[in-house]
TIFI-396001 format. One record per residue: y, z, x of N, C-alpha, C in turn; chain; residue number from 1; residue in three letters. Coordinates in steps of 0.05 Angstrom, whole numbers. Example, Ala and Ser with C-alpha at 12.3 -4.5 7.8 and 13.67 -1.06 7.14 Angstrom:
BEGIN
REC  nnorth     nup   neast  canorth    caup  caeast  cnorth     cup   ceast  unit  pos  code
REC    -114     156     264      -90     156     246     -66     156     264     A    1   Ala
REC     -45     142     257      -21     143     273       1     157     258     A    2   Ser
This chain:
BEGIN
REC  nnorth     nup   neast  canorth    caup  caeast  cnorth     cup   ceast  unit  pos  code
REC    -994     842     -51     -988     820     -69   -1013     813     -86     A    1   Unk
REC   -1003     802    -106    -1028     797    -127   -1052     776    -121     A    2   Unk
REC   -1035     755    -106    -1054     740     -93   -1067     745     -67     A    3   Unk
REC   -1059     758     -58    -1081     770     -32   -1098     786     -40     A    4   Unk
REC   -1086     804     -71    -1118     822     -75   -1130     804     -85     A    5   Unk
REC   -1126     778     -98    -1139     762    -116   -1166     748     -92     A    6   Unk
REC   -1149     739     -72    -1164     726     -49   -1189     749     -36     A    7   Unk
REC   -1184     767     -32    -1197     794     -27   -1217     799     -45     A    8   Unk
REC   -1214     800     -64    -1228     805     -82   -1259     777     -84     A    9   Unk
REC   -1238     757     -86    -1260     727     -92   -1279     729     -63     A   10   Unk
REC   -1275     735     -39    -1285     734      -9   -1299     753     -15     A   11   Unk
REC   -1291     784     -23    -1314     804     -32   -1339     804     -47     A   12   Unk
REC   -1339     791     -74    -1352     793     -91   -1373     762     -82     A   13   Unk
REC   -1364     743     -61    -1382     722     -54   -1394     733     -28     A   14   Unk
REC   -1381     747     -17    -1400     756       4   -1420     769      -7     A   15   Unk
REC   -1419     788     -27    -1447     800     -30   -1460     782     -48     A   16   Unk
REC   -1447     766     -69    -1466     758     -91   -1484     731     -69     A   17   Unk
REC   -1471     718     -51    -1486     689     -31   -1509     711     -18     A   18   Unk
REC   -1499     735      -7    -1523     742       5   -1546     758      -2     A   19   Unk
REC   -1546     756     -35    -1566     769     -48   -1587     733     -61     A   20   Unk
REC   -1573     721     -49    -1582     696     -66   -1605     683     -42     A   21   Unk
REC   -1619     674     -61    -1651     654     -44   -1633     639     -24     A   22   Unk
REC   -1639     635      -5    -1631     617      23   -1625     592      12     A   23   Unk
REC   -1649     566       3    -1651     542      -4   -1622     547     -42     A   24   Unk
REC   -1615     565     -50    -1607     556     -76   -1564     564     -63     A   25   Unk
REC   -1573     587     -45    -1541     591     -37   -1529     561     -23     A   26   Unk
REC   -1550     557      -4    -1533     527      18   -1530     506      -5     A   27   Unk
REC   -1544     499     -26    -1544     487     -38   -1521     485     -61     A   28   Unk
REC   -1509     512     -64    -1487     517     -74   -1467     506     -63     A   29   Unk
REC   -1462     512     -33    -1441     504     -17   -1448     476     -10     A   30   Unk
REC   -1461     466     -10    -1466     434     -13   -1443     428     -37     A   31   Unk
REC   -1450     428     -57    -1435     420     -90   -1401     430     -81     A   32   Unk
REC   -1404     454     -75    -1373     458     -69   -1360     441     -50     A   33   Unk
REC   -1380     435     -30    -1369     419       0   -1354     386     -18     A   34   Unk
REC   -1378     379     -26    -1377     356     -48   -1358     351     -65     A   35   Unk
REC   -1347     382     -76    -1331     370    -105   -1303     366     -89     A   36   Unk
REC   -1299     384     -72    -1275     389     -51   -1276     361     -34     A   37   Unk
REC   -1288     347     -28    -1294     318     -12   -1277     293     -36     A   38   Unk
REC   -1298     301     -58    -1283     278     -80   -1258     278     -91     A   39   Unk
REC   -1251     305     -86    -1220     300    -102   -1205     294     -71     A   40   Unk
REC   -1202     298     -63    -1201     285     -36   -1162     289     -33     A   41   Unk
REC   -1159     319     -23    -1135     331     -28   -1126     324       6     A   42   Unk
REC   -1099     336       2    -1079     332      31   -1106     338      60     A   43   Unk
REC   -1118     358      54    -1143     377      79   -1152     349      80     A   44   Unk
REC   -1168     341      57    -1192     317      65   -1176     291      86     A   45   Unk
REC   -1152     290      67    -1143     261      83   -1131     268     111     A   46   Unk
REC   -1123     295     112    -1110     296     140   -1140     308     161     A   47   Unk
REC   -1169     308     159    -1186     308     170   -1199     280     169     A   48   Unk
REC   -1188     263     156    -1197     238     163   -1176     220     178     A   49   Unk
REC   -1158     227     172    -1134     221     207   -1144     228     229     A   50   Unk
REC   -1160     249     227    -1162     269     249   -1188     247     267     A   51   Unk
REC   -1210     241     243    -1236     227     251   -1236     200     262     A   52   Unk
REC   -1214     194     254    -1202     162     256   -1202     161     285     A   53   Unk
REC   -1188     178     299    -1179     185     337   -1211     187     347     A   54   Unk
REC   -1230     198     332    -1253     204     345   -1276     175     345     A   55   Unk
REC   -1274     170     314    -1282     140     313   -1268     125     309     A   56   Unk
REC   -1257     105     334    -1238      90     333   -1249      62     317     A   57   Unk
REC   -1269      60     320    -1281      38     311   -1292      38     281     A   58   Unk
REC   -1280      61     269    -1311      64     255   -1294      48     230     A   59   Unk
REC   -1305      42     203    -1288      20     182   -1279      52     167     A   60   Unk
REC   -1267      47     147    -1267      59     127   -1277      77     106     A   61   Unk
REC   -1306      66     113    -1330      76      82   -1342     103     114     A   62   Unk
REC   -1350      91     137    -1354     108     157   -1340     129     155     A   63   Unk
REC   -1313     127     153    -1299     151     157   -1300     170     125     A   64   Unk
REC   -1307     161     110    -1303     172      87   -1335     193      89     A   65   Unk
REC   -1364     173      98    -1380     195      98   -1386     205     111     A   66   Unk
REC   -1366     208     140    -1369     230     158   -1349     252     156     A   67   Unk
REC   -1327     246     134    -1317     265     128   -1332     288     104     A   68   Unk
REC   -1342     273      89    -1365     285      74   -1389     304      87     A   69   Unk
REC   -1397     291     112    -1423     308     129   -1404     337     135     A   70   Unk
REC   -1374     321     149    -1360     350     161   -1353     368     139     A   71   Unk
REC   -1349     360     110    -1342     396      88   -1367     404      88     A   72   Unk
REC   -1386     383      86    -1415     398      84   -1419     414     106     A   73   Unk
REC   -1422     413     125    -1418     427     158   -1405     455     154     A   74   Unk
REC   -1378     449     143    -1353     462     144   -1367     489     124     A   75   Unk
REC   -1370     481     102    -1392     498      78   -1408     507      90     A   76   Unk
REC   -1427     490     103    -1459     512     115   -1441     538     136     A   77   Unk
REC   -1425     528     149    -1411     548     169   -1397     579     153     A   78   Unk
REC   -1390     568     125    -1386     596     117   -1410     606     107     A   79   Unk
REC   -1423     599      92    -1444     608      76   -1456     627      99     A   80   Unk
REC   -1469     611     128    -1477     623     140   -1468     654     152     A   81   Unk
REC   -1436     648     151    -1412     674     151   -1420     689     133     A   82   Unk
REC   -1428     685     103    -1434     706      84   -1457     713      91     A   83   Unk
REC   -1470     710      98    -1506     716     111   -1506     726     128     A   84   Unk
REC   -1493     722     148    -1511     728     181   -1506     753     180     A   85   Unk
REC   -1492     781     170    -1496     804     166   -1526     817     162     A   86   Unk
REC   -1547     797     151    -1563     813     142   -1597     795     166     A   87   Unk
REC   -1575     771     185    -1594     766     202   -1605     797     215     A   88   Unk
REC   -1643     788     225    -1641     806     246   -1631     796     272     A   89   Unk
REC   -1648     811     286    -1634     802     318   -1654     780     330     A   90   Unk
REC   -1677     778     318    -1691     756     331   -1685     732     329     A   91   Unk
REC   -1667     729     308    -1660     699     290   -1637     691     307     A   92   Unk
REC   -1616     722     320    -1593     709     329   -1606     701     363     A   93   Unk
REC   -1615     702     377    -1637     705     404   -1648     677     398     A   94   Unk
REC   -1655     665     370    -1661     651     369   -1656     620     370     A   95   Unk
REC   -1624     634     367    -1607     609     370   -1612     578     379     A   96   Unk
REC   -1618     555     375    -1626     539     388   -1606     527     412     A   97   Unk
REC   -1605     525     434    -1586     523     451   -1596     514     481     A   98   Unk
REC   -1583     488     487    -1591     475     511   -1568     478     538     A   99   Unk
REC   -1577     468     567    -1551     475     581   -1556     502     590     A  100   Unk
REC   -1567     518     573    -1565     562     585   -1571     555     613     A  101   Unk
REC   -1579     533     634    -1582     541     663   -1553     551     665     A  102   Unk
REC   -1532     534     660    -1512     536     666   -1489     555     663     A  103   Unk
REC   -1501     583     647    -1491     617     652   -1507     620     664     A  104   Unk
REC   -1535     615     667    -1558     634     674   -1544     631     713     A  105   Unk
REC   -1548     607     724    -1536     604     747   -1507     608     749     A  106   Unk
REC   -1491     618     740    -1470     613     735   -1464     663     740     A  107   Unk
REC   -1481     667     733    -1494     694     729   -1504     703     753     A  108   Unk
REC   -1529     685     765    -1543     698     783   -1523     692     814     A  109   Unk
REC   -1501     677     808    -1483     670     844   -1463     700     832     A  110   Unk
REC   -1463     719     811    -1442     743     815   -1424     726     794     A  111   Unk
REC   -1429     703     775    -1398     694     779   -1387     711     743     A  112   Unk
REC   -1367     702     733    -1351     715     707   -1350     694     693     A  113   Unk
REC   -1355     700     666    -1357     681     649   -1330     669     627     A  114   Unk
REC   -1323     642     631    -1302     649     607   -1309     622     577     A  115   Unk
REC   -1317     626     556    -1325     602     544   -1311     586     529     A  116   Unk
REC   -1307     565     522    -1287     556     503   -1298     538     488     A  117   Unk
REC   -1307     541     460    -1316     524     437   -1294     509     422     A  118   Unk
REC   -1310     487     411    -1288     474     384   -1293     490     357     A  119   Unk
REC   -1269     481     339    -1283     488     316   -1297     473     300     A  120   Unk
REC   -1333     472     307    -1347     458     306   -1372     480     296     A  121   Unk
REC   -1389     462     289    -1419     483     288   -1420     506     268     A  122   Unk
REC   -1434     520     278    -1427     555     281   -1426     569     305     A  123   Unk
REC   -1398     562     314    -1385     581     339   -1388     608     340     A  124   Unk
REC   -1391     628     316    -1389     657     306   -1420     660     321     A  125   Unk
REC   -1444     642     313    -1469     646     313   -1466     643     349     A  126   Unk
REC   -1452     629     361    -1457     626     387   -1445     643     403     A  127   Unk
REC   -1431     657     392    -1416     684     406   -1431     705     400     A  128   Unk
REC   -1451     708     378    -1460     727     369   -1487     731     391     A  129   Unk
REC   -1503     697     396    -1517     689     411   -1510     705     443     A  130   Unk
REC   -1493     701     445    -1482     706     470   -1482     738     478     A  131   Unk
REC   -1480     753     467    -1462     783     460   -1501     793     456     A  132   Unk
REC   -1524     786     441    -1541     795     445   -1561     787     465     A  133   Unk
REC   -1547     761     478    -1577     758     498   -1557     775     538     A  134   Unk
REC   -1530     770     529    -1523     779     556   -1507     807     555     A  135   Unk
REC   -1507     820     523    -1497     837     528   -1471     856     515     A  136   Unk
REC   -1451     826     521    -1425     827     508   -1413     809     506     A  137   Unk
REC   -1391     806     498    -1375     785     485   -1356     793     470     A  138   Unk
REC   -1326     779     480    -1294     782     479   -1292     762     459     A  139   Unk
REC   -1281     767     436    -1269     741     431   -1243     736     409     A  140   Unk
REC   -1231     711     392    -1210     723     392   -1200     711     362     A  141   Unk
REC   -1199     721     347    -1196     708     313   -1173     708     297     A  142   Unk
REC   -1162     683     291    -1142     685     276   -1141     700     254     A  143   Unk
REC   -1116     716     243    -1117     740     220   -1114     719     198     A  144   Unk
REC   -1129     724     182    -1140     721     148   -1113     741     135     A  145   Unk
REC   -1098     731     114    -1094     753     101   -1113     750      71     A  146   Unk
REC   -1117     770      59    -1099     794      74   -1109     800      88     A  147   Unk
REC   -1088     820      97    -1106     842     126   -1133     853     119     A  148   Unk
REC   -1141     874      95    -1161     876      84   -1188     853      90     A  149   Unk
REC   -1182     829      90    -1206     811      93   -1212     800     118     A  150   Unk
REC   -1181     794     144    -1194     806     165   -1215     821     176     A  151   Unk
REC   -1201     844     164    -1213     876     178   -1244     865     166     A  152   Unk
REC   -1247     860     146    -1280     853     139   -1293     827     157     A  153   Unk
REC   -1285     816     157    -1298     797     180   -1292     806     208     A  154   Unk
REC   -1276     822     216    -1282     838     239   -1298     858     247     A  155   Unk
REC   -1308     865     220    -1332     886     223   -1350     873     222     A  156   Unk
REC   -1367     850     204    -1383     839     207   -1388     832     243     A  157   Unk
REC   -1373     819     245    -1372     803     274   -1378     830     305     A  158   Unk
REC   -1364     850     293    -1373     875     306   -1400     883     300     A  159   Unk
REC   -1412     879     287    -1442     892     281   -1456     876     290     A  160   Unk
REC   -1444     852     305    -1460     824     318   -1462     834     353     A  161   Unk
REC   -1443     850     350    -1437     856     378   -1415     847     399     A  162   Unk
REC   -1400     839     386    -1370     820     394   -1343     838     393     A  163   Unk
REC   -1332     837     413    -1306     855     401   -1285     825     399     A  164   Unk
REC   -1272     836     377    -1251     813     365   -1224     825     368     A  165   Unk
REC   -1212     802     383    -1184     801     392   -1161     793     373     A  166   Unk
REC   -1147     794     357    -1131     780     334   -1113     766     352     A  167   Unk
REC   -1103     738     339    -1088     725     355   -1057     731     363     A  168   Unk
REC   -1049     747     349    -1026     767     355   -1028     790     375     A  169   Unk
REC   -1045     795     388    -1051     816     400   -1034     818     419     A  170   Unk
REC   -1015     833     428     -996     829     452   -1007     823     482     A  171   Unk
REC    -997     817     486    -1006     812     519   -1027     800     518     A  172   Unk
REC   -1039     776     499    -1075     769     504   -1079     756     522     A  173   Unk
REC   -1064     738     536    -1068     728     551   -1075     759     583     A  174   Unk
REC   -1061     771     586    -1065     793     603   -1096     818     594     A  175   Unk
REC   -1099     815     561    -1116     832     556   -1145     818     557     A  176   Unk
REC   -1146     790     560    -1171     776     570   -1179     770     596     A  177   Unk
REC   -1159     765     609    -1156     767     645   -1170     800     651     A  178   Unk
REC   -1171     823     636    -1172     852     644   -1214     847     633     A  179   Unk
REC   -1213     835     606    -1235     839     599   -1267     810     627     A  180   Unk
REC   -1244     794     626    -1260     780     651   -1269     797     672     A  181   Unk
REC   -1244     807     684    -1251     825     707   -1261     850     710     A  182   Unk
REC   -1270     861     685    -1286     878     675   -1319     868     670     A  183   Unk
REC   -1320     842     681    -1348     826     679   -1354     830     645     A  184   Unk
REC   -1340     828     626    -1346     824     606   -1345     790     605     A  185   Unk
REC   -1365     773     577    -1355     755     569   -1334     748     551     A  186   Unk
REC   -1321     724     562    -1301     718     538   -1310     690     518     A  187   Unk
REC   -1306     693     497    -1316     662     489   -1287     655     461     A  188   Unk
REC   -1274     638     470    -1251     628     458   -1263     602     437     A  189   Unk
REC   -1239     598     408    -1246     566     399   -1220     558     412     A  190   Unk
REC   -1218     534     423    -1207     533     445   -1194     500     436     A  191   Unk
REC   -1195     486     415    -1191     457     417   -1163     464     396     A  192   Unk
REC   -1145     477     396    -1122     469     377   -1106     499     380     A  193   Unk
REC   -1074     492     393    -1056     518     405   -1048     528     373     A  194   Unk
REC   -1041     553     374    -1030     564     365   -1006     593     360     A  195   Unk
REC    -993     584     389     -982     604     406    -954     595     410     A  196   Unk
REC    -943     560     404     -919     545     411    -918     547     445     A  197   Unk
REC    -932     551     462     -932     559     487    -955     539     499     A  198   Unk
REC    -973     516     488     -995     510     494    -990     479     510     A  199   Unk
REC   -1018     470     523    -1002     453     545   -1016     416     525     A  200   Unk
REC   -1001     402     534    -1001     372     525   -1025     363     534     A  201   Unk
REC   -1036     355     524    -1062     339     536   -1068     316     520     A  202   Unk
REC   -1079     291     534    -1098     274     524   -1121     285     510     A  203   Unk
REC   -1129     273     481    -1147     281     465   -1151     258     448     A  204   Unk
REC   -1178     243     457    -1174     217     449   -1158     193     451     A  205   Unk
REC   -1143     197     467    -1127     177     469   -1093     181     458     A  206   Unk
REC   -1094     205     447    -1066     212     440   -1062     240     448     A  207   Unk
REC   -1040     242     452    -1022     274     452   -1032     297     434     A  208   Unk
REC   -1045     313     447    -1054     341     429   -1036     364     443     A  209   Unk
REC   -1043     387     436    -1031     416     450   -1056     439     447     A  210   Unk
REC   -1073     437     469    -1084     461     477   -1082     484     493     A  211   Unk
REC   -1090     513     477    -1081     537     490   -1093     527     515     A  212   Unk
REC   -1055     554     524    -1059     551     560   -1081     576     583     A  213   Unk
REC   -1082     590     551    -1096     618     558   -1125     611     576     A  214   Unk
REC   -1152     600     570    -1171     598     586   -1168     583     601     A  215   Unk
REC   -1141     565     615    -1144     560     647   -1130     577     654     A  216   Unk
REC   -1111     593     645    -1105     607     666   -1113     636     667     A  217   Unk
REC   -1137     640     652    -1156     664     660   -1174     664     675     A  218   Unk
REC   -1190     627     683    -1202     620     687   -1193     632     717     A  219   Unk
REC   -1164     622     722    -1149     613     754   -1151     641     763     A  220   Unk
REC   -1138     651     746    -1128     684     767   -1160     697     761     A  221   Unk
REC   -1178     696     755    -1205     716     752   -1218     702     774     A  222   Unk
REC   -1220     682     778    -1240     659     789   -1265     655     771     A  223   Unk
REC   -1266     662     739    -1293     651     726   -1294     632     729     A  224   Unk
REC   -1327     626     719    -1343     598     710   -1327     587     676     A  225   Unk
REC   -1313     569     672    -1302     562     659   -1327     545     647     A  226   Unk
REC   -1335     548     618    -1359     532     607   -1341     522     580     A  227   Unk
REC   -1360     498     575    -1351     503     547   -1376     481     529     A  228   Unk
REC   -1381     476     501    -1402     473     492   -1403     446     469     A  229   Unk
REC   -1420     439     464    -1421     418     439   -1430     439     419     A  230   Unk
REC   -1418     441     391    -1423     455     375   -1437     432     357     A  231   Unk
REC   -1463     444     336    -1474     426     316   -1493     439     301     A  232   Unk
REC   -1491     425     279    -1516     432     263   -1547     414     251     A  233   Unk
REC   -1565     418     261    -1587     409     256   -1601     411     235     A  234   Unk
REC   -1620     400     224    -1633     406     201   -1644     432     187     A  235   Unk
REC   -1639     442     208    -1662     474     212   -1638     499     216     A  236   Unk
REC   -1618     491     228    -1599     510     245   -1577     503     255     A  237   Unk
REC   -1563     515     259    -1535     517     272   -1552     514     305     A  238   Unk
REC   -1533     505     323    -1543     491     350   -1514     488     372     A  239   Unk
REC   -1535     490     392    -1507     487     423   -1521     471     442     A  240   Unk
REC   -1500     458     452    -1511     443     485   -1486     450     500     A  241   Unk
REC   -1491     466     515    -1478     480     539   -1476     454     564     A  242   Unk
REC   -1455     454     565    -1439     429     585   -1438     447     615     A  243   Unk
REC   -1441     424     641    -1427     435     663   -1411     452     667     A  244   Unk
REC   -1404     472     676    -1370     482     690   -1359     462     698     A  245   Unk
REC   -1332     469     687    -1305     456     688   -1304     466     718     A  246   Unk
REC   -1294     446     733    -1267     447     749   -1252     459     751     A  247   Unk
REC   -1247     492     755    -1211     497     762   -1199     500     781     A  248   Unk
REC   -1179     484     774    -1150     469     797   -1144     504     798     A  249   Unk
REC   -1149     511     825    -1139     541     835   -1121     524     864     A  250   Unk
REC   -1114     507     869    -1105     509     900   -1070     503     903     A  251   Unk
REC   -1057     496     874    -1034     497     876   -1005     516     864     A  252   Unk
REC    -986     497     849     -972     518     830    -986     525     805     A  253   Unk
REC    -987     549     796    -1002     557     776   -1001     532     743     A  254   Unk
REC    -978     521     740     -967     514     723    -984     491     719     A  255   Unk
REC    -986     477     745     -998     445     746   -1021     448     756     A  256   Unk
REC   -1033     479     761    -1064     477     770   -1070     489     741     A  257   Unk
REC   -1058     496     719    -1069     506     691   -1065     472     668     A  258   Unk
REC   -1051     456     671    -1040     429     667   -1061     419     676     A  259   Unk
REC   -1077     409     689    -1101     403     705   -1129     416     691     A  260   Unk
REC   -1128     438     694    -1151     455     680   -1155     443     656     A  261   Unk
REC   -1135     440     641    -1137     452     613   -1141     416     603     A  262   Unk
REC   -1130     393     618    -1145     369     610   -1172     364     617     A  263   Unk
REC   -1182     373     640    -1213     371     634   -1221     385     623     A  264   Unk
REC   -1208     402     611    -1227     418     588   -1229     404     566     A  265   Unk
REC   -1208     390     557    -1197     379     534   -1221     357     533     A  266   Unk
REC   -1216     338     562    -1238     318     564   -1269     330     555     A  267   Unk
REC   -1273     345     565    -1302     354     554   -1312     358     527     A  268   Unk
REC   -1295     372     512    -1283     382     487   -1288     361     474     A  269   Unk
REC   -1273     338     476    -1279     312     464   -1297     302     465     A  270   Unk
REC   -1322     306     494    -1345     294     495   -1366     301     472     A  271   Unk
REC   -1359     328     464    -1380     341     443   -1376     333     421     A  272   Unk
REC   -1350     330     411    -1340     330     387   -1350     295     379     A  273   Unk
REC   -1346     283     397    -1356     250     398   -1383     248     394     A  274   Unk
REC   -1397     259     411    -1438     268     400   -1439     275     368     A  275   Unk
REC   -1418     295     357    -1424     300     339   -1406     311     322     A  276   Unk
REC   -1387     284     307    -1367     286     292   -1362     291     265     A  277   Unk
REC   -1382     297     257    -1385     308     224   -1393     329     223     A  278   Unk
REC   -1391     344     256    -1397     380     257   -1366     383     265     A  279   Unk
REC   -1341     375     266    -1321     386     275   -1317     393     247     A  280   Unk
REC   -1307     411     237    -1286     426     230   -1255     427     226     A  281   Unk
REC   -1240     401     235    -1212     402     240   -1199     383     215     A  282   Unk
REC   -1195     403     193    -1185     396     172   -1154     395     173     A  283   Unk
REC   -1133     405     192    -1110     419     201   -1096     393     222     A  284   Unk
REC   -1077     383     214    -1054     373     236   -1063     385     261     A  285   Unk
REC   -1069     364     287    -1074     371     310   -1055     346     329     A  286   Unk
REC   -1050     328     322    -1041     317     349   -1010     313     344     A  287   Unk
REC    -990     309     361     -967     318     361    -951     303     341     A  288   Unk
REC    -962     278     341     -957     253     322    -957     262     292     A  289   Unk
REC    -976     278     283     -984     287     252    -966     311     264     A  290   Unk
REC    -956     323     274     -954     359     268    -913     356     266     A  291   Unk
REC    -912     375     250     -882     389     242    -863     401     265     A  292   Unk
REC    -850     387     292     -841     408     309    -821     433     302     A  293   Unk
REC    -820     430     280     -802     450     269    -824     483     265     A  294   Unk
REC    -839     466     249     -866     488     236    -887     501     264     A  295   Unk
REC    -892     473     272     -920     486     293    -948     478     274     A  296   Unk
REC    -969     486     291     -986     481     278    -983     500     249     A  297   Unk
REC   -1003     497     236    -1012     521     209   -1038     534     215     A  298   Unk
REC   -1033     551     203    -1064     570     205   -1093     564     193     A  299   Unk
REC   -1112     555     202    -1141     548     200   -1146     561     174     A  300   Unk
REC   -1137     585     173    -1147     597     144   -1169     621     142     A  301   Unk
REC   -1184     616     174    -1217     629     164   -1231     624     193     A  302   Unk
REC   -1243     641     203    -1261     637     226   -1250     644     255     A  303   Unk
């Protein structure tokens, strides 16, 4: 179709032209874009400030307006950095700034399997990438872009990071991640919003969400360390704070020990996203109240 080569085409010609460009003049680009896209202030903006409203319950009005502003800016540094990090070396990704690592590192040294689950927050890509060069490897699992063509390019990128990428259609994923756990590979999921019609109800702020059921119940049948992270960006860098292991409910029916799992995950999920709410990312209908049961969620678009 004309518009997928059109889309193909515009993703092509910015990937190379952002990563031939000075560091300080490209982010600064995606600033202005983050910006002009903030002020006209379309269906995305207002339905991410529904979204912020659940996170700051308190917050007035003008609050929510310039923390929806920090999040396109966020949202922007997170691609830009997508057009770049191809030509990171490896010391920069090693470099990652990231707090909490006792908690694989121990988590590693008792034998145990890893399974991770991020928001879409930060730069998650950078923390899987993080992951995949300091331990090794790393599973993980990306919604398809069309066109297919621009997939397959952000799947190569993300492969030259050292990540193998799962598409969210992949048959059997829930069974083809359970195989890659027990193969002592890592898995690292974005994990705060289903997209499967199969995903379980949870509290999320105080209202009704639907998160995938896939990392508790890979978590259950593997016996991994179920982790999951505060995603953010700092002045300097994209950034992580690595949270406790979750809890998983292994001692009953699978159904209501994955129902169990998957709200303290949720709970945690929200703890990060609360630290640092102008790094989420969730421009997209998420709680059951905003979403279409006819439709389902919609597709993120990217990442």
């Amino acid at each position: 179709m004309i518009a997928d080569s059109l889309s193909y085409w515009a993703y092509s010609v910015g990937w190379t032209t952002v990563r031939r460009m000075p560091e300080r003049r490209a982010y600064a680009m995606f600033d202005r874009l983050a910006d002009q896209f903030w002020q006209r202030h379309g269906p995305s903006v207002k339905q991410y400030e529904r979204n912020l409203r659940r996170v700051l319950p308190d917050a007035r009005a003008g609050e929510i307006r310039a923390t929806s502003r920090q999040g396109l800016r966020s949202y922007a540094r997170y691609w830009c950095d997508a057009f770049r990090m191809p030509d990171w070396p490896r010391e920069k990704i090693l470099g990652f700034p990231v707090t909490g690592v006792e908690h694989v590192d121990d988590a590693l040294g008792r034998g145990d399997r890893l399974f991770f689950v991020l928001p879409h927050a930060g730069n998650y890509d950078y923390g899987a990438a993080w992951i995949a060069q300091r331990y090794g490897s790393c599973t993980t699992v990306a919604e398809r872009l069309k066109p297919e063509r621009l997939f397959q390019k952000f799947v190569k990128f993300r492969t030259e990071m050292g990540l193998e990428i799962l598409g969210t259609k992949t048959p059997h994923l829930i069974d083809t991640l359970t195989q890659r756990v027990n193969d002592g590979v890592m898995v690292g999921v974005v994990g705060d919003r289903d997209l499967s019609r199969h995903g379980i109800d949870v509290d999320f702020f105080g209202e009704t969400a639907r998160f995938p059921r896939g990392p508790a119940v890979v978590a259950r049948r593997t016996g991994a360390t179920l982790l999951t992270a505060a995603m953010y960006y700092t002045p300097d860098s994209a950034a992580a704070h690595i949270f406790p292991p979750i809890e998983v409910a292994r001692g009953g029916d699978e159904a209501d020990d994955v129902q169990t799992t998957t709200q303290r995950l949720a709970h945690q999920v929200a703890a990060g996203i609360a630290q640092h709410p102008g790094d989420w990312h969730m421009l997209q209908p998420l709680w059951l109240a905003d979403l279409d049961p006819d439709r389902g969620p919609r597709s993120r678009g990217g990442g």
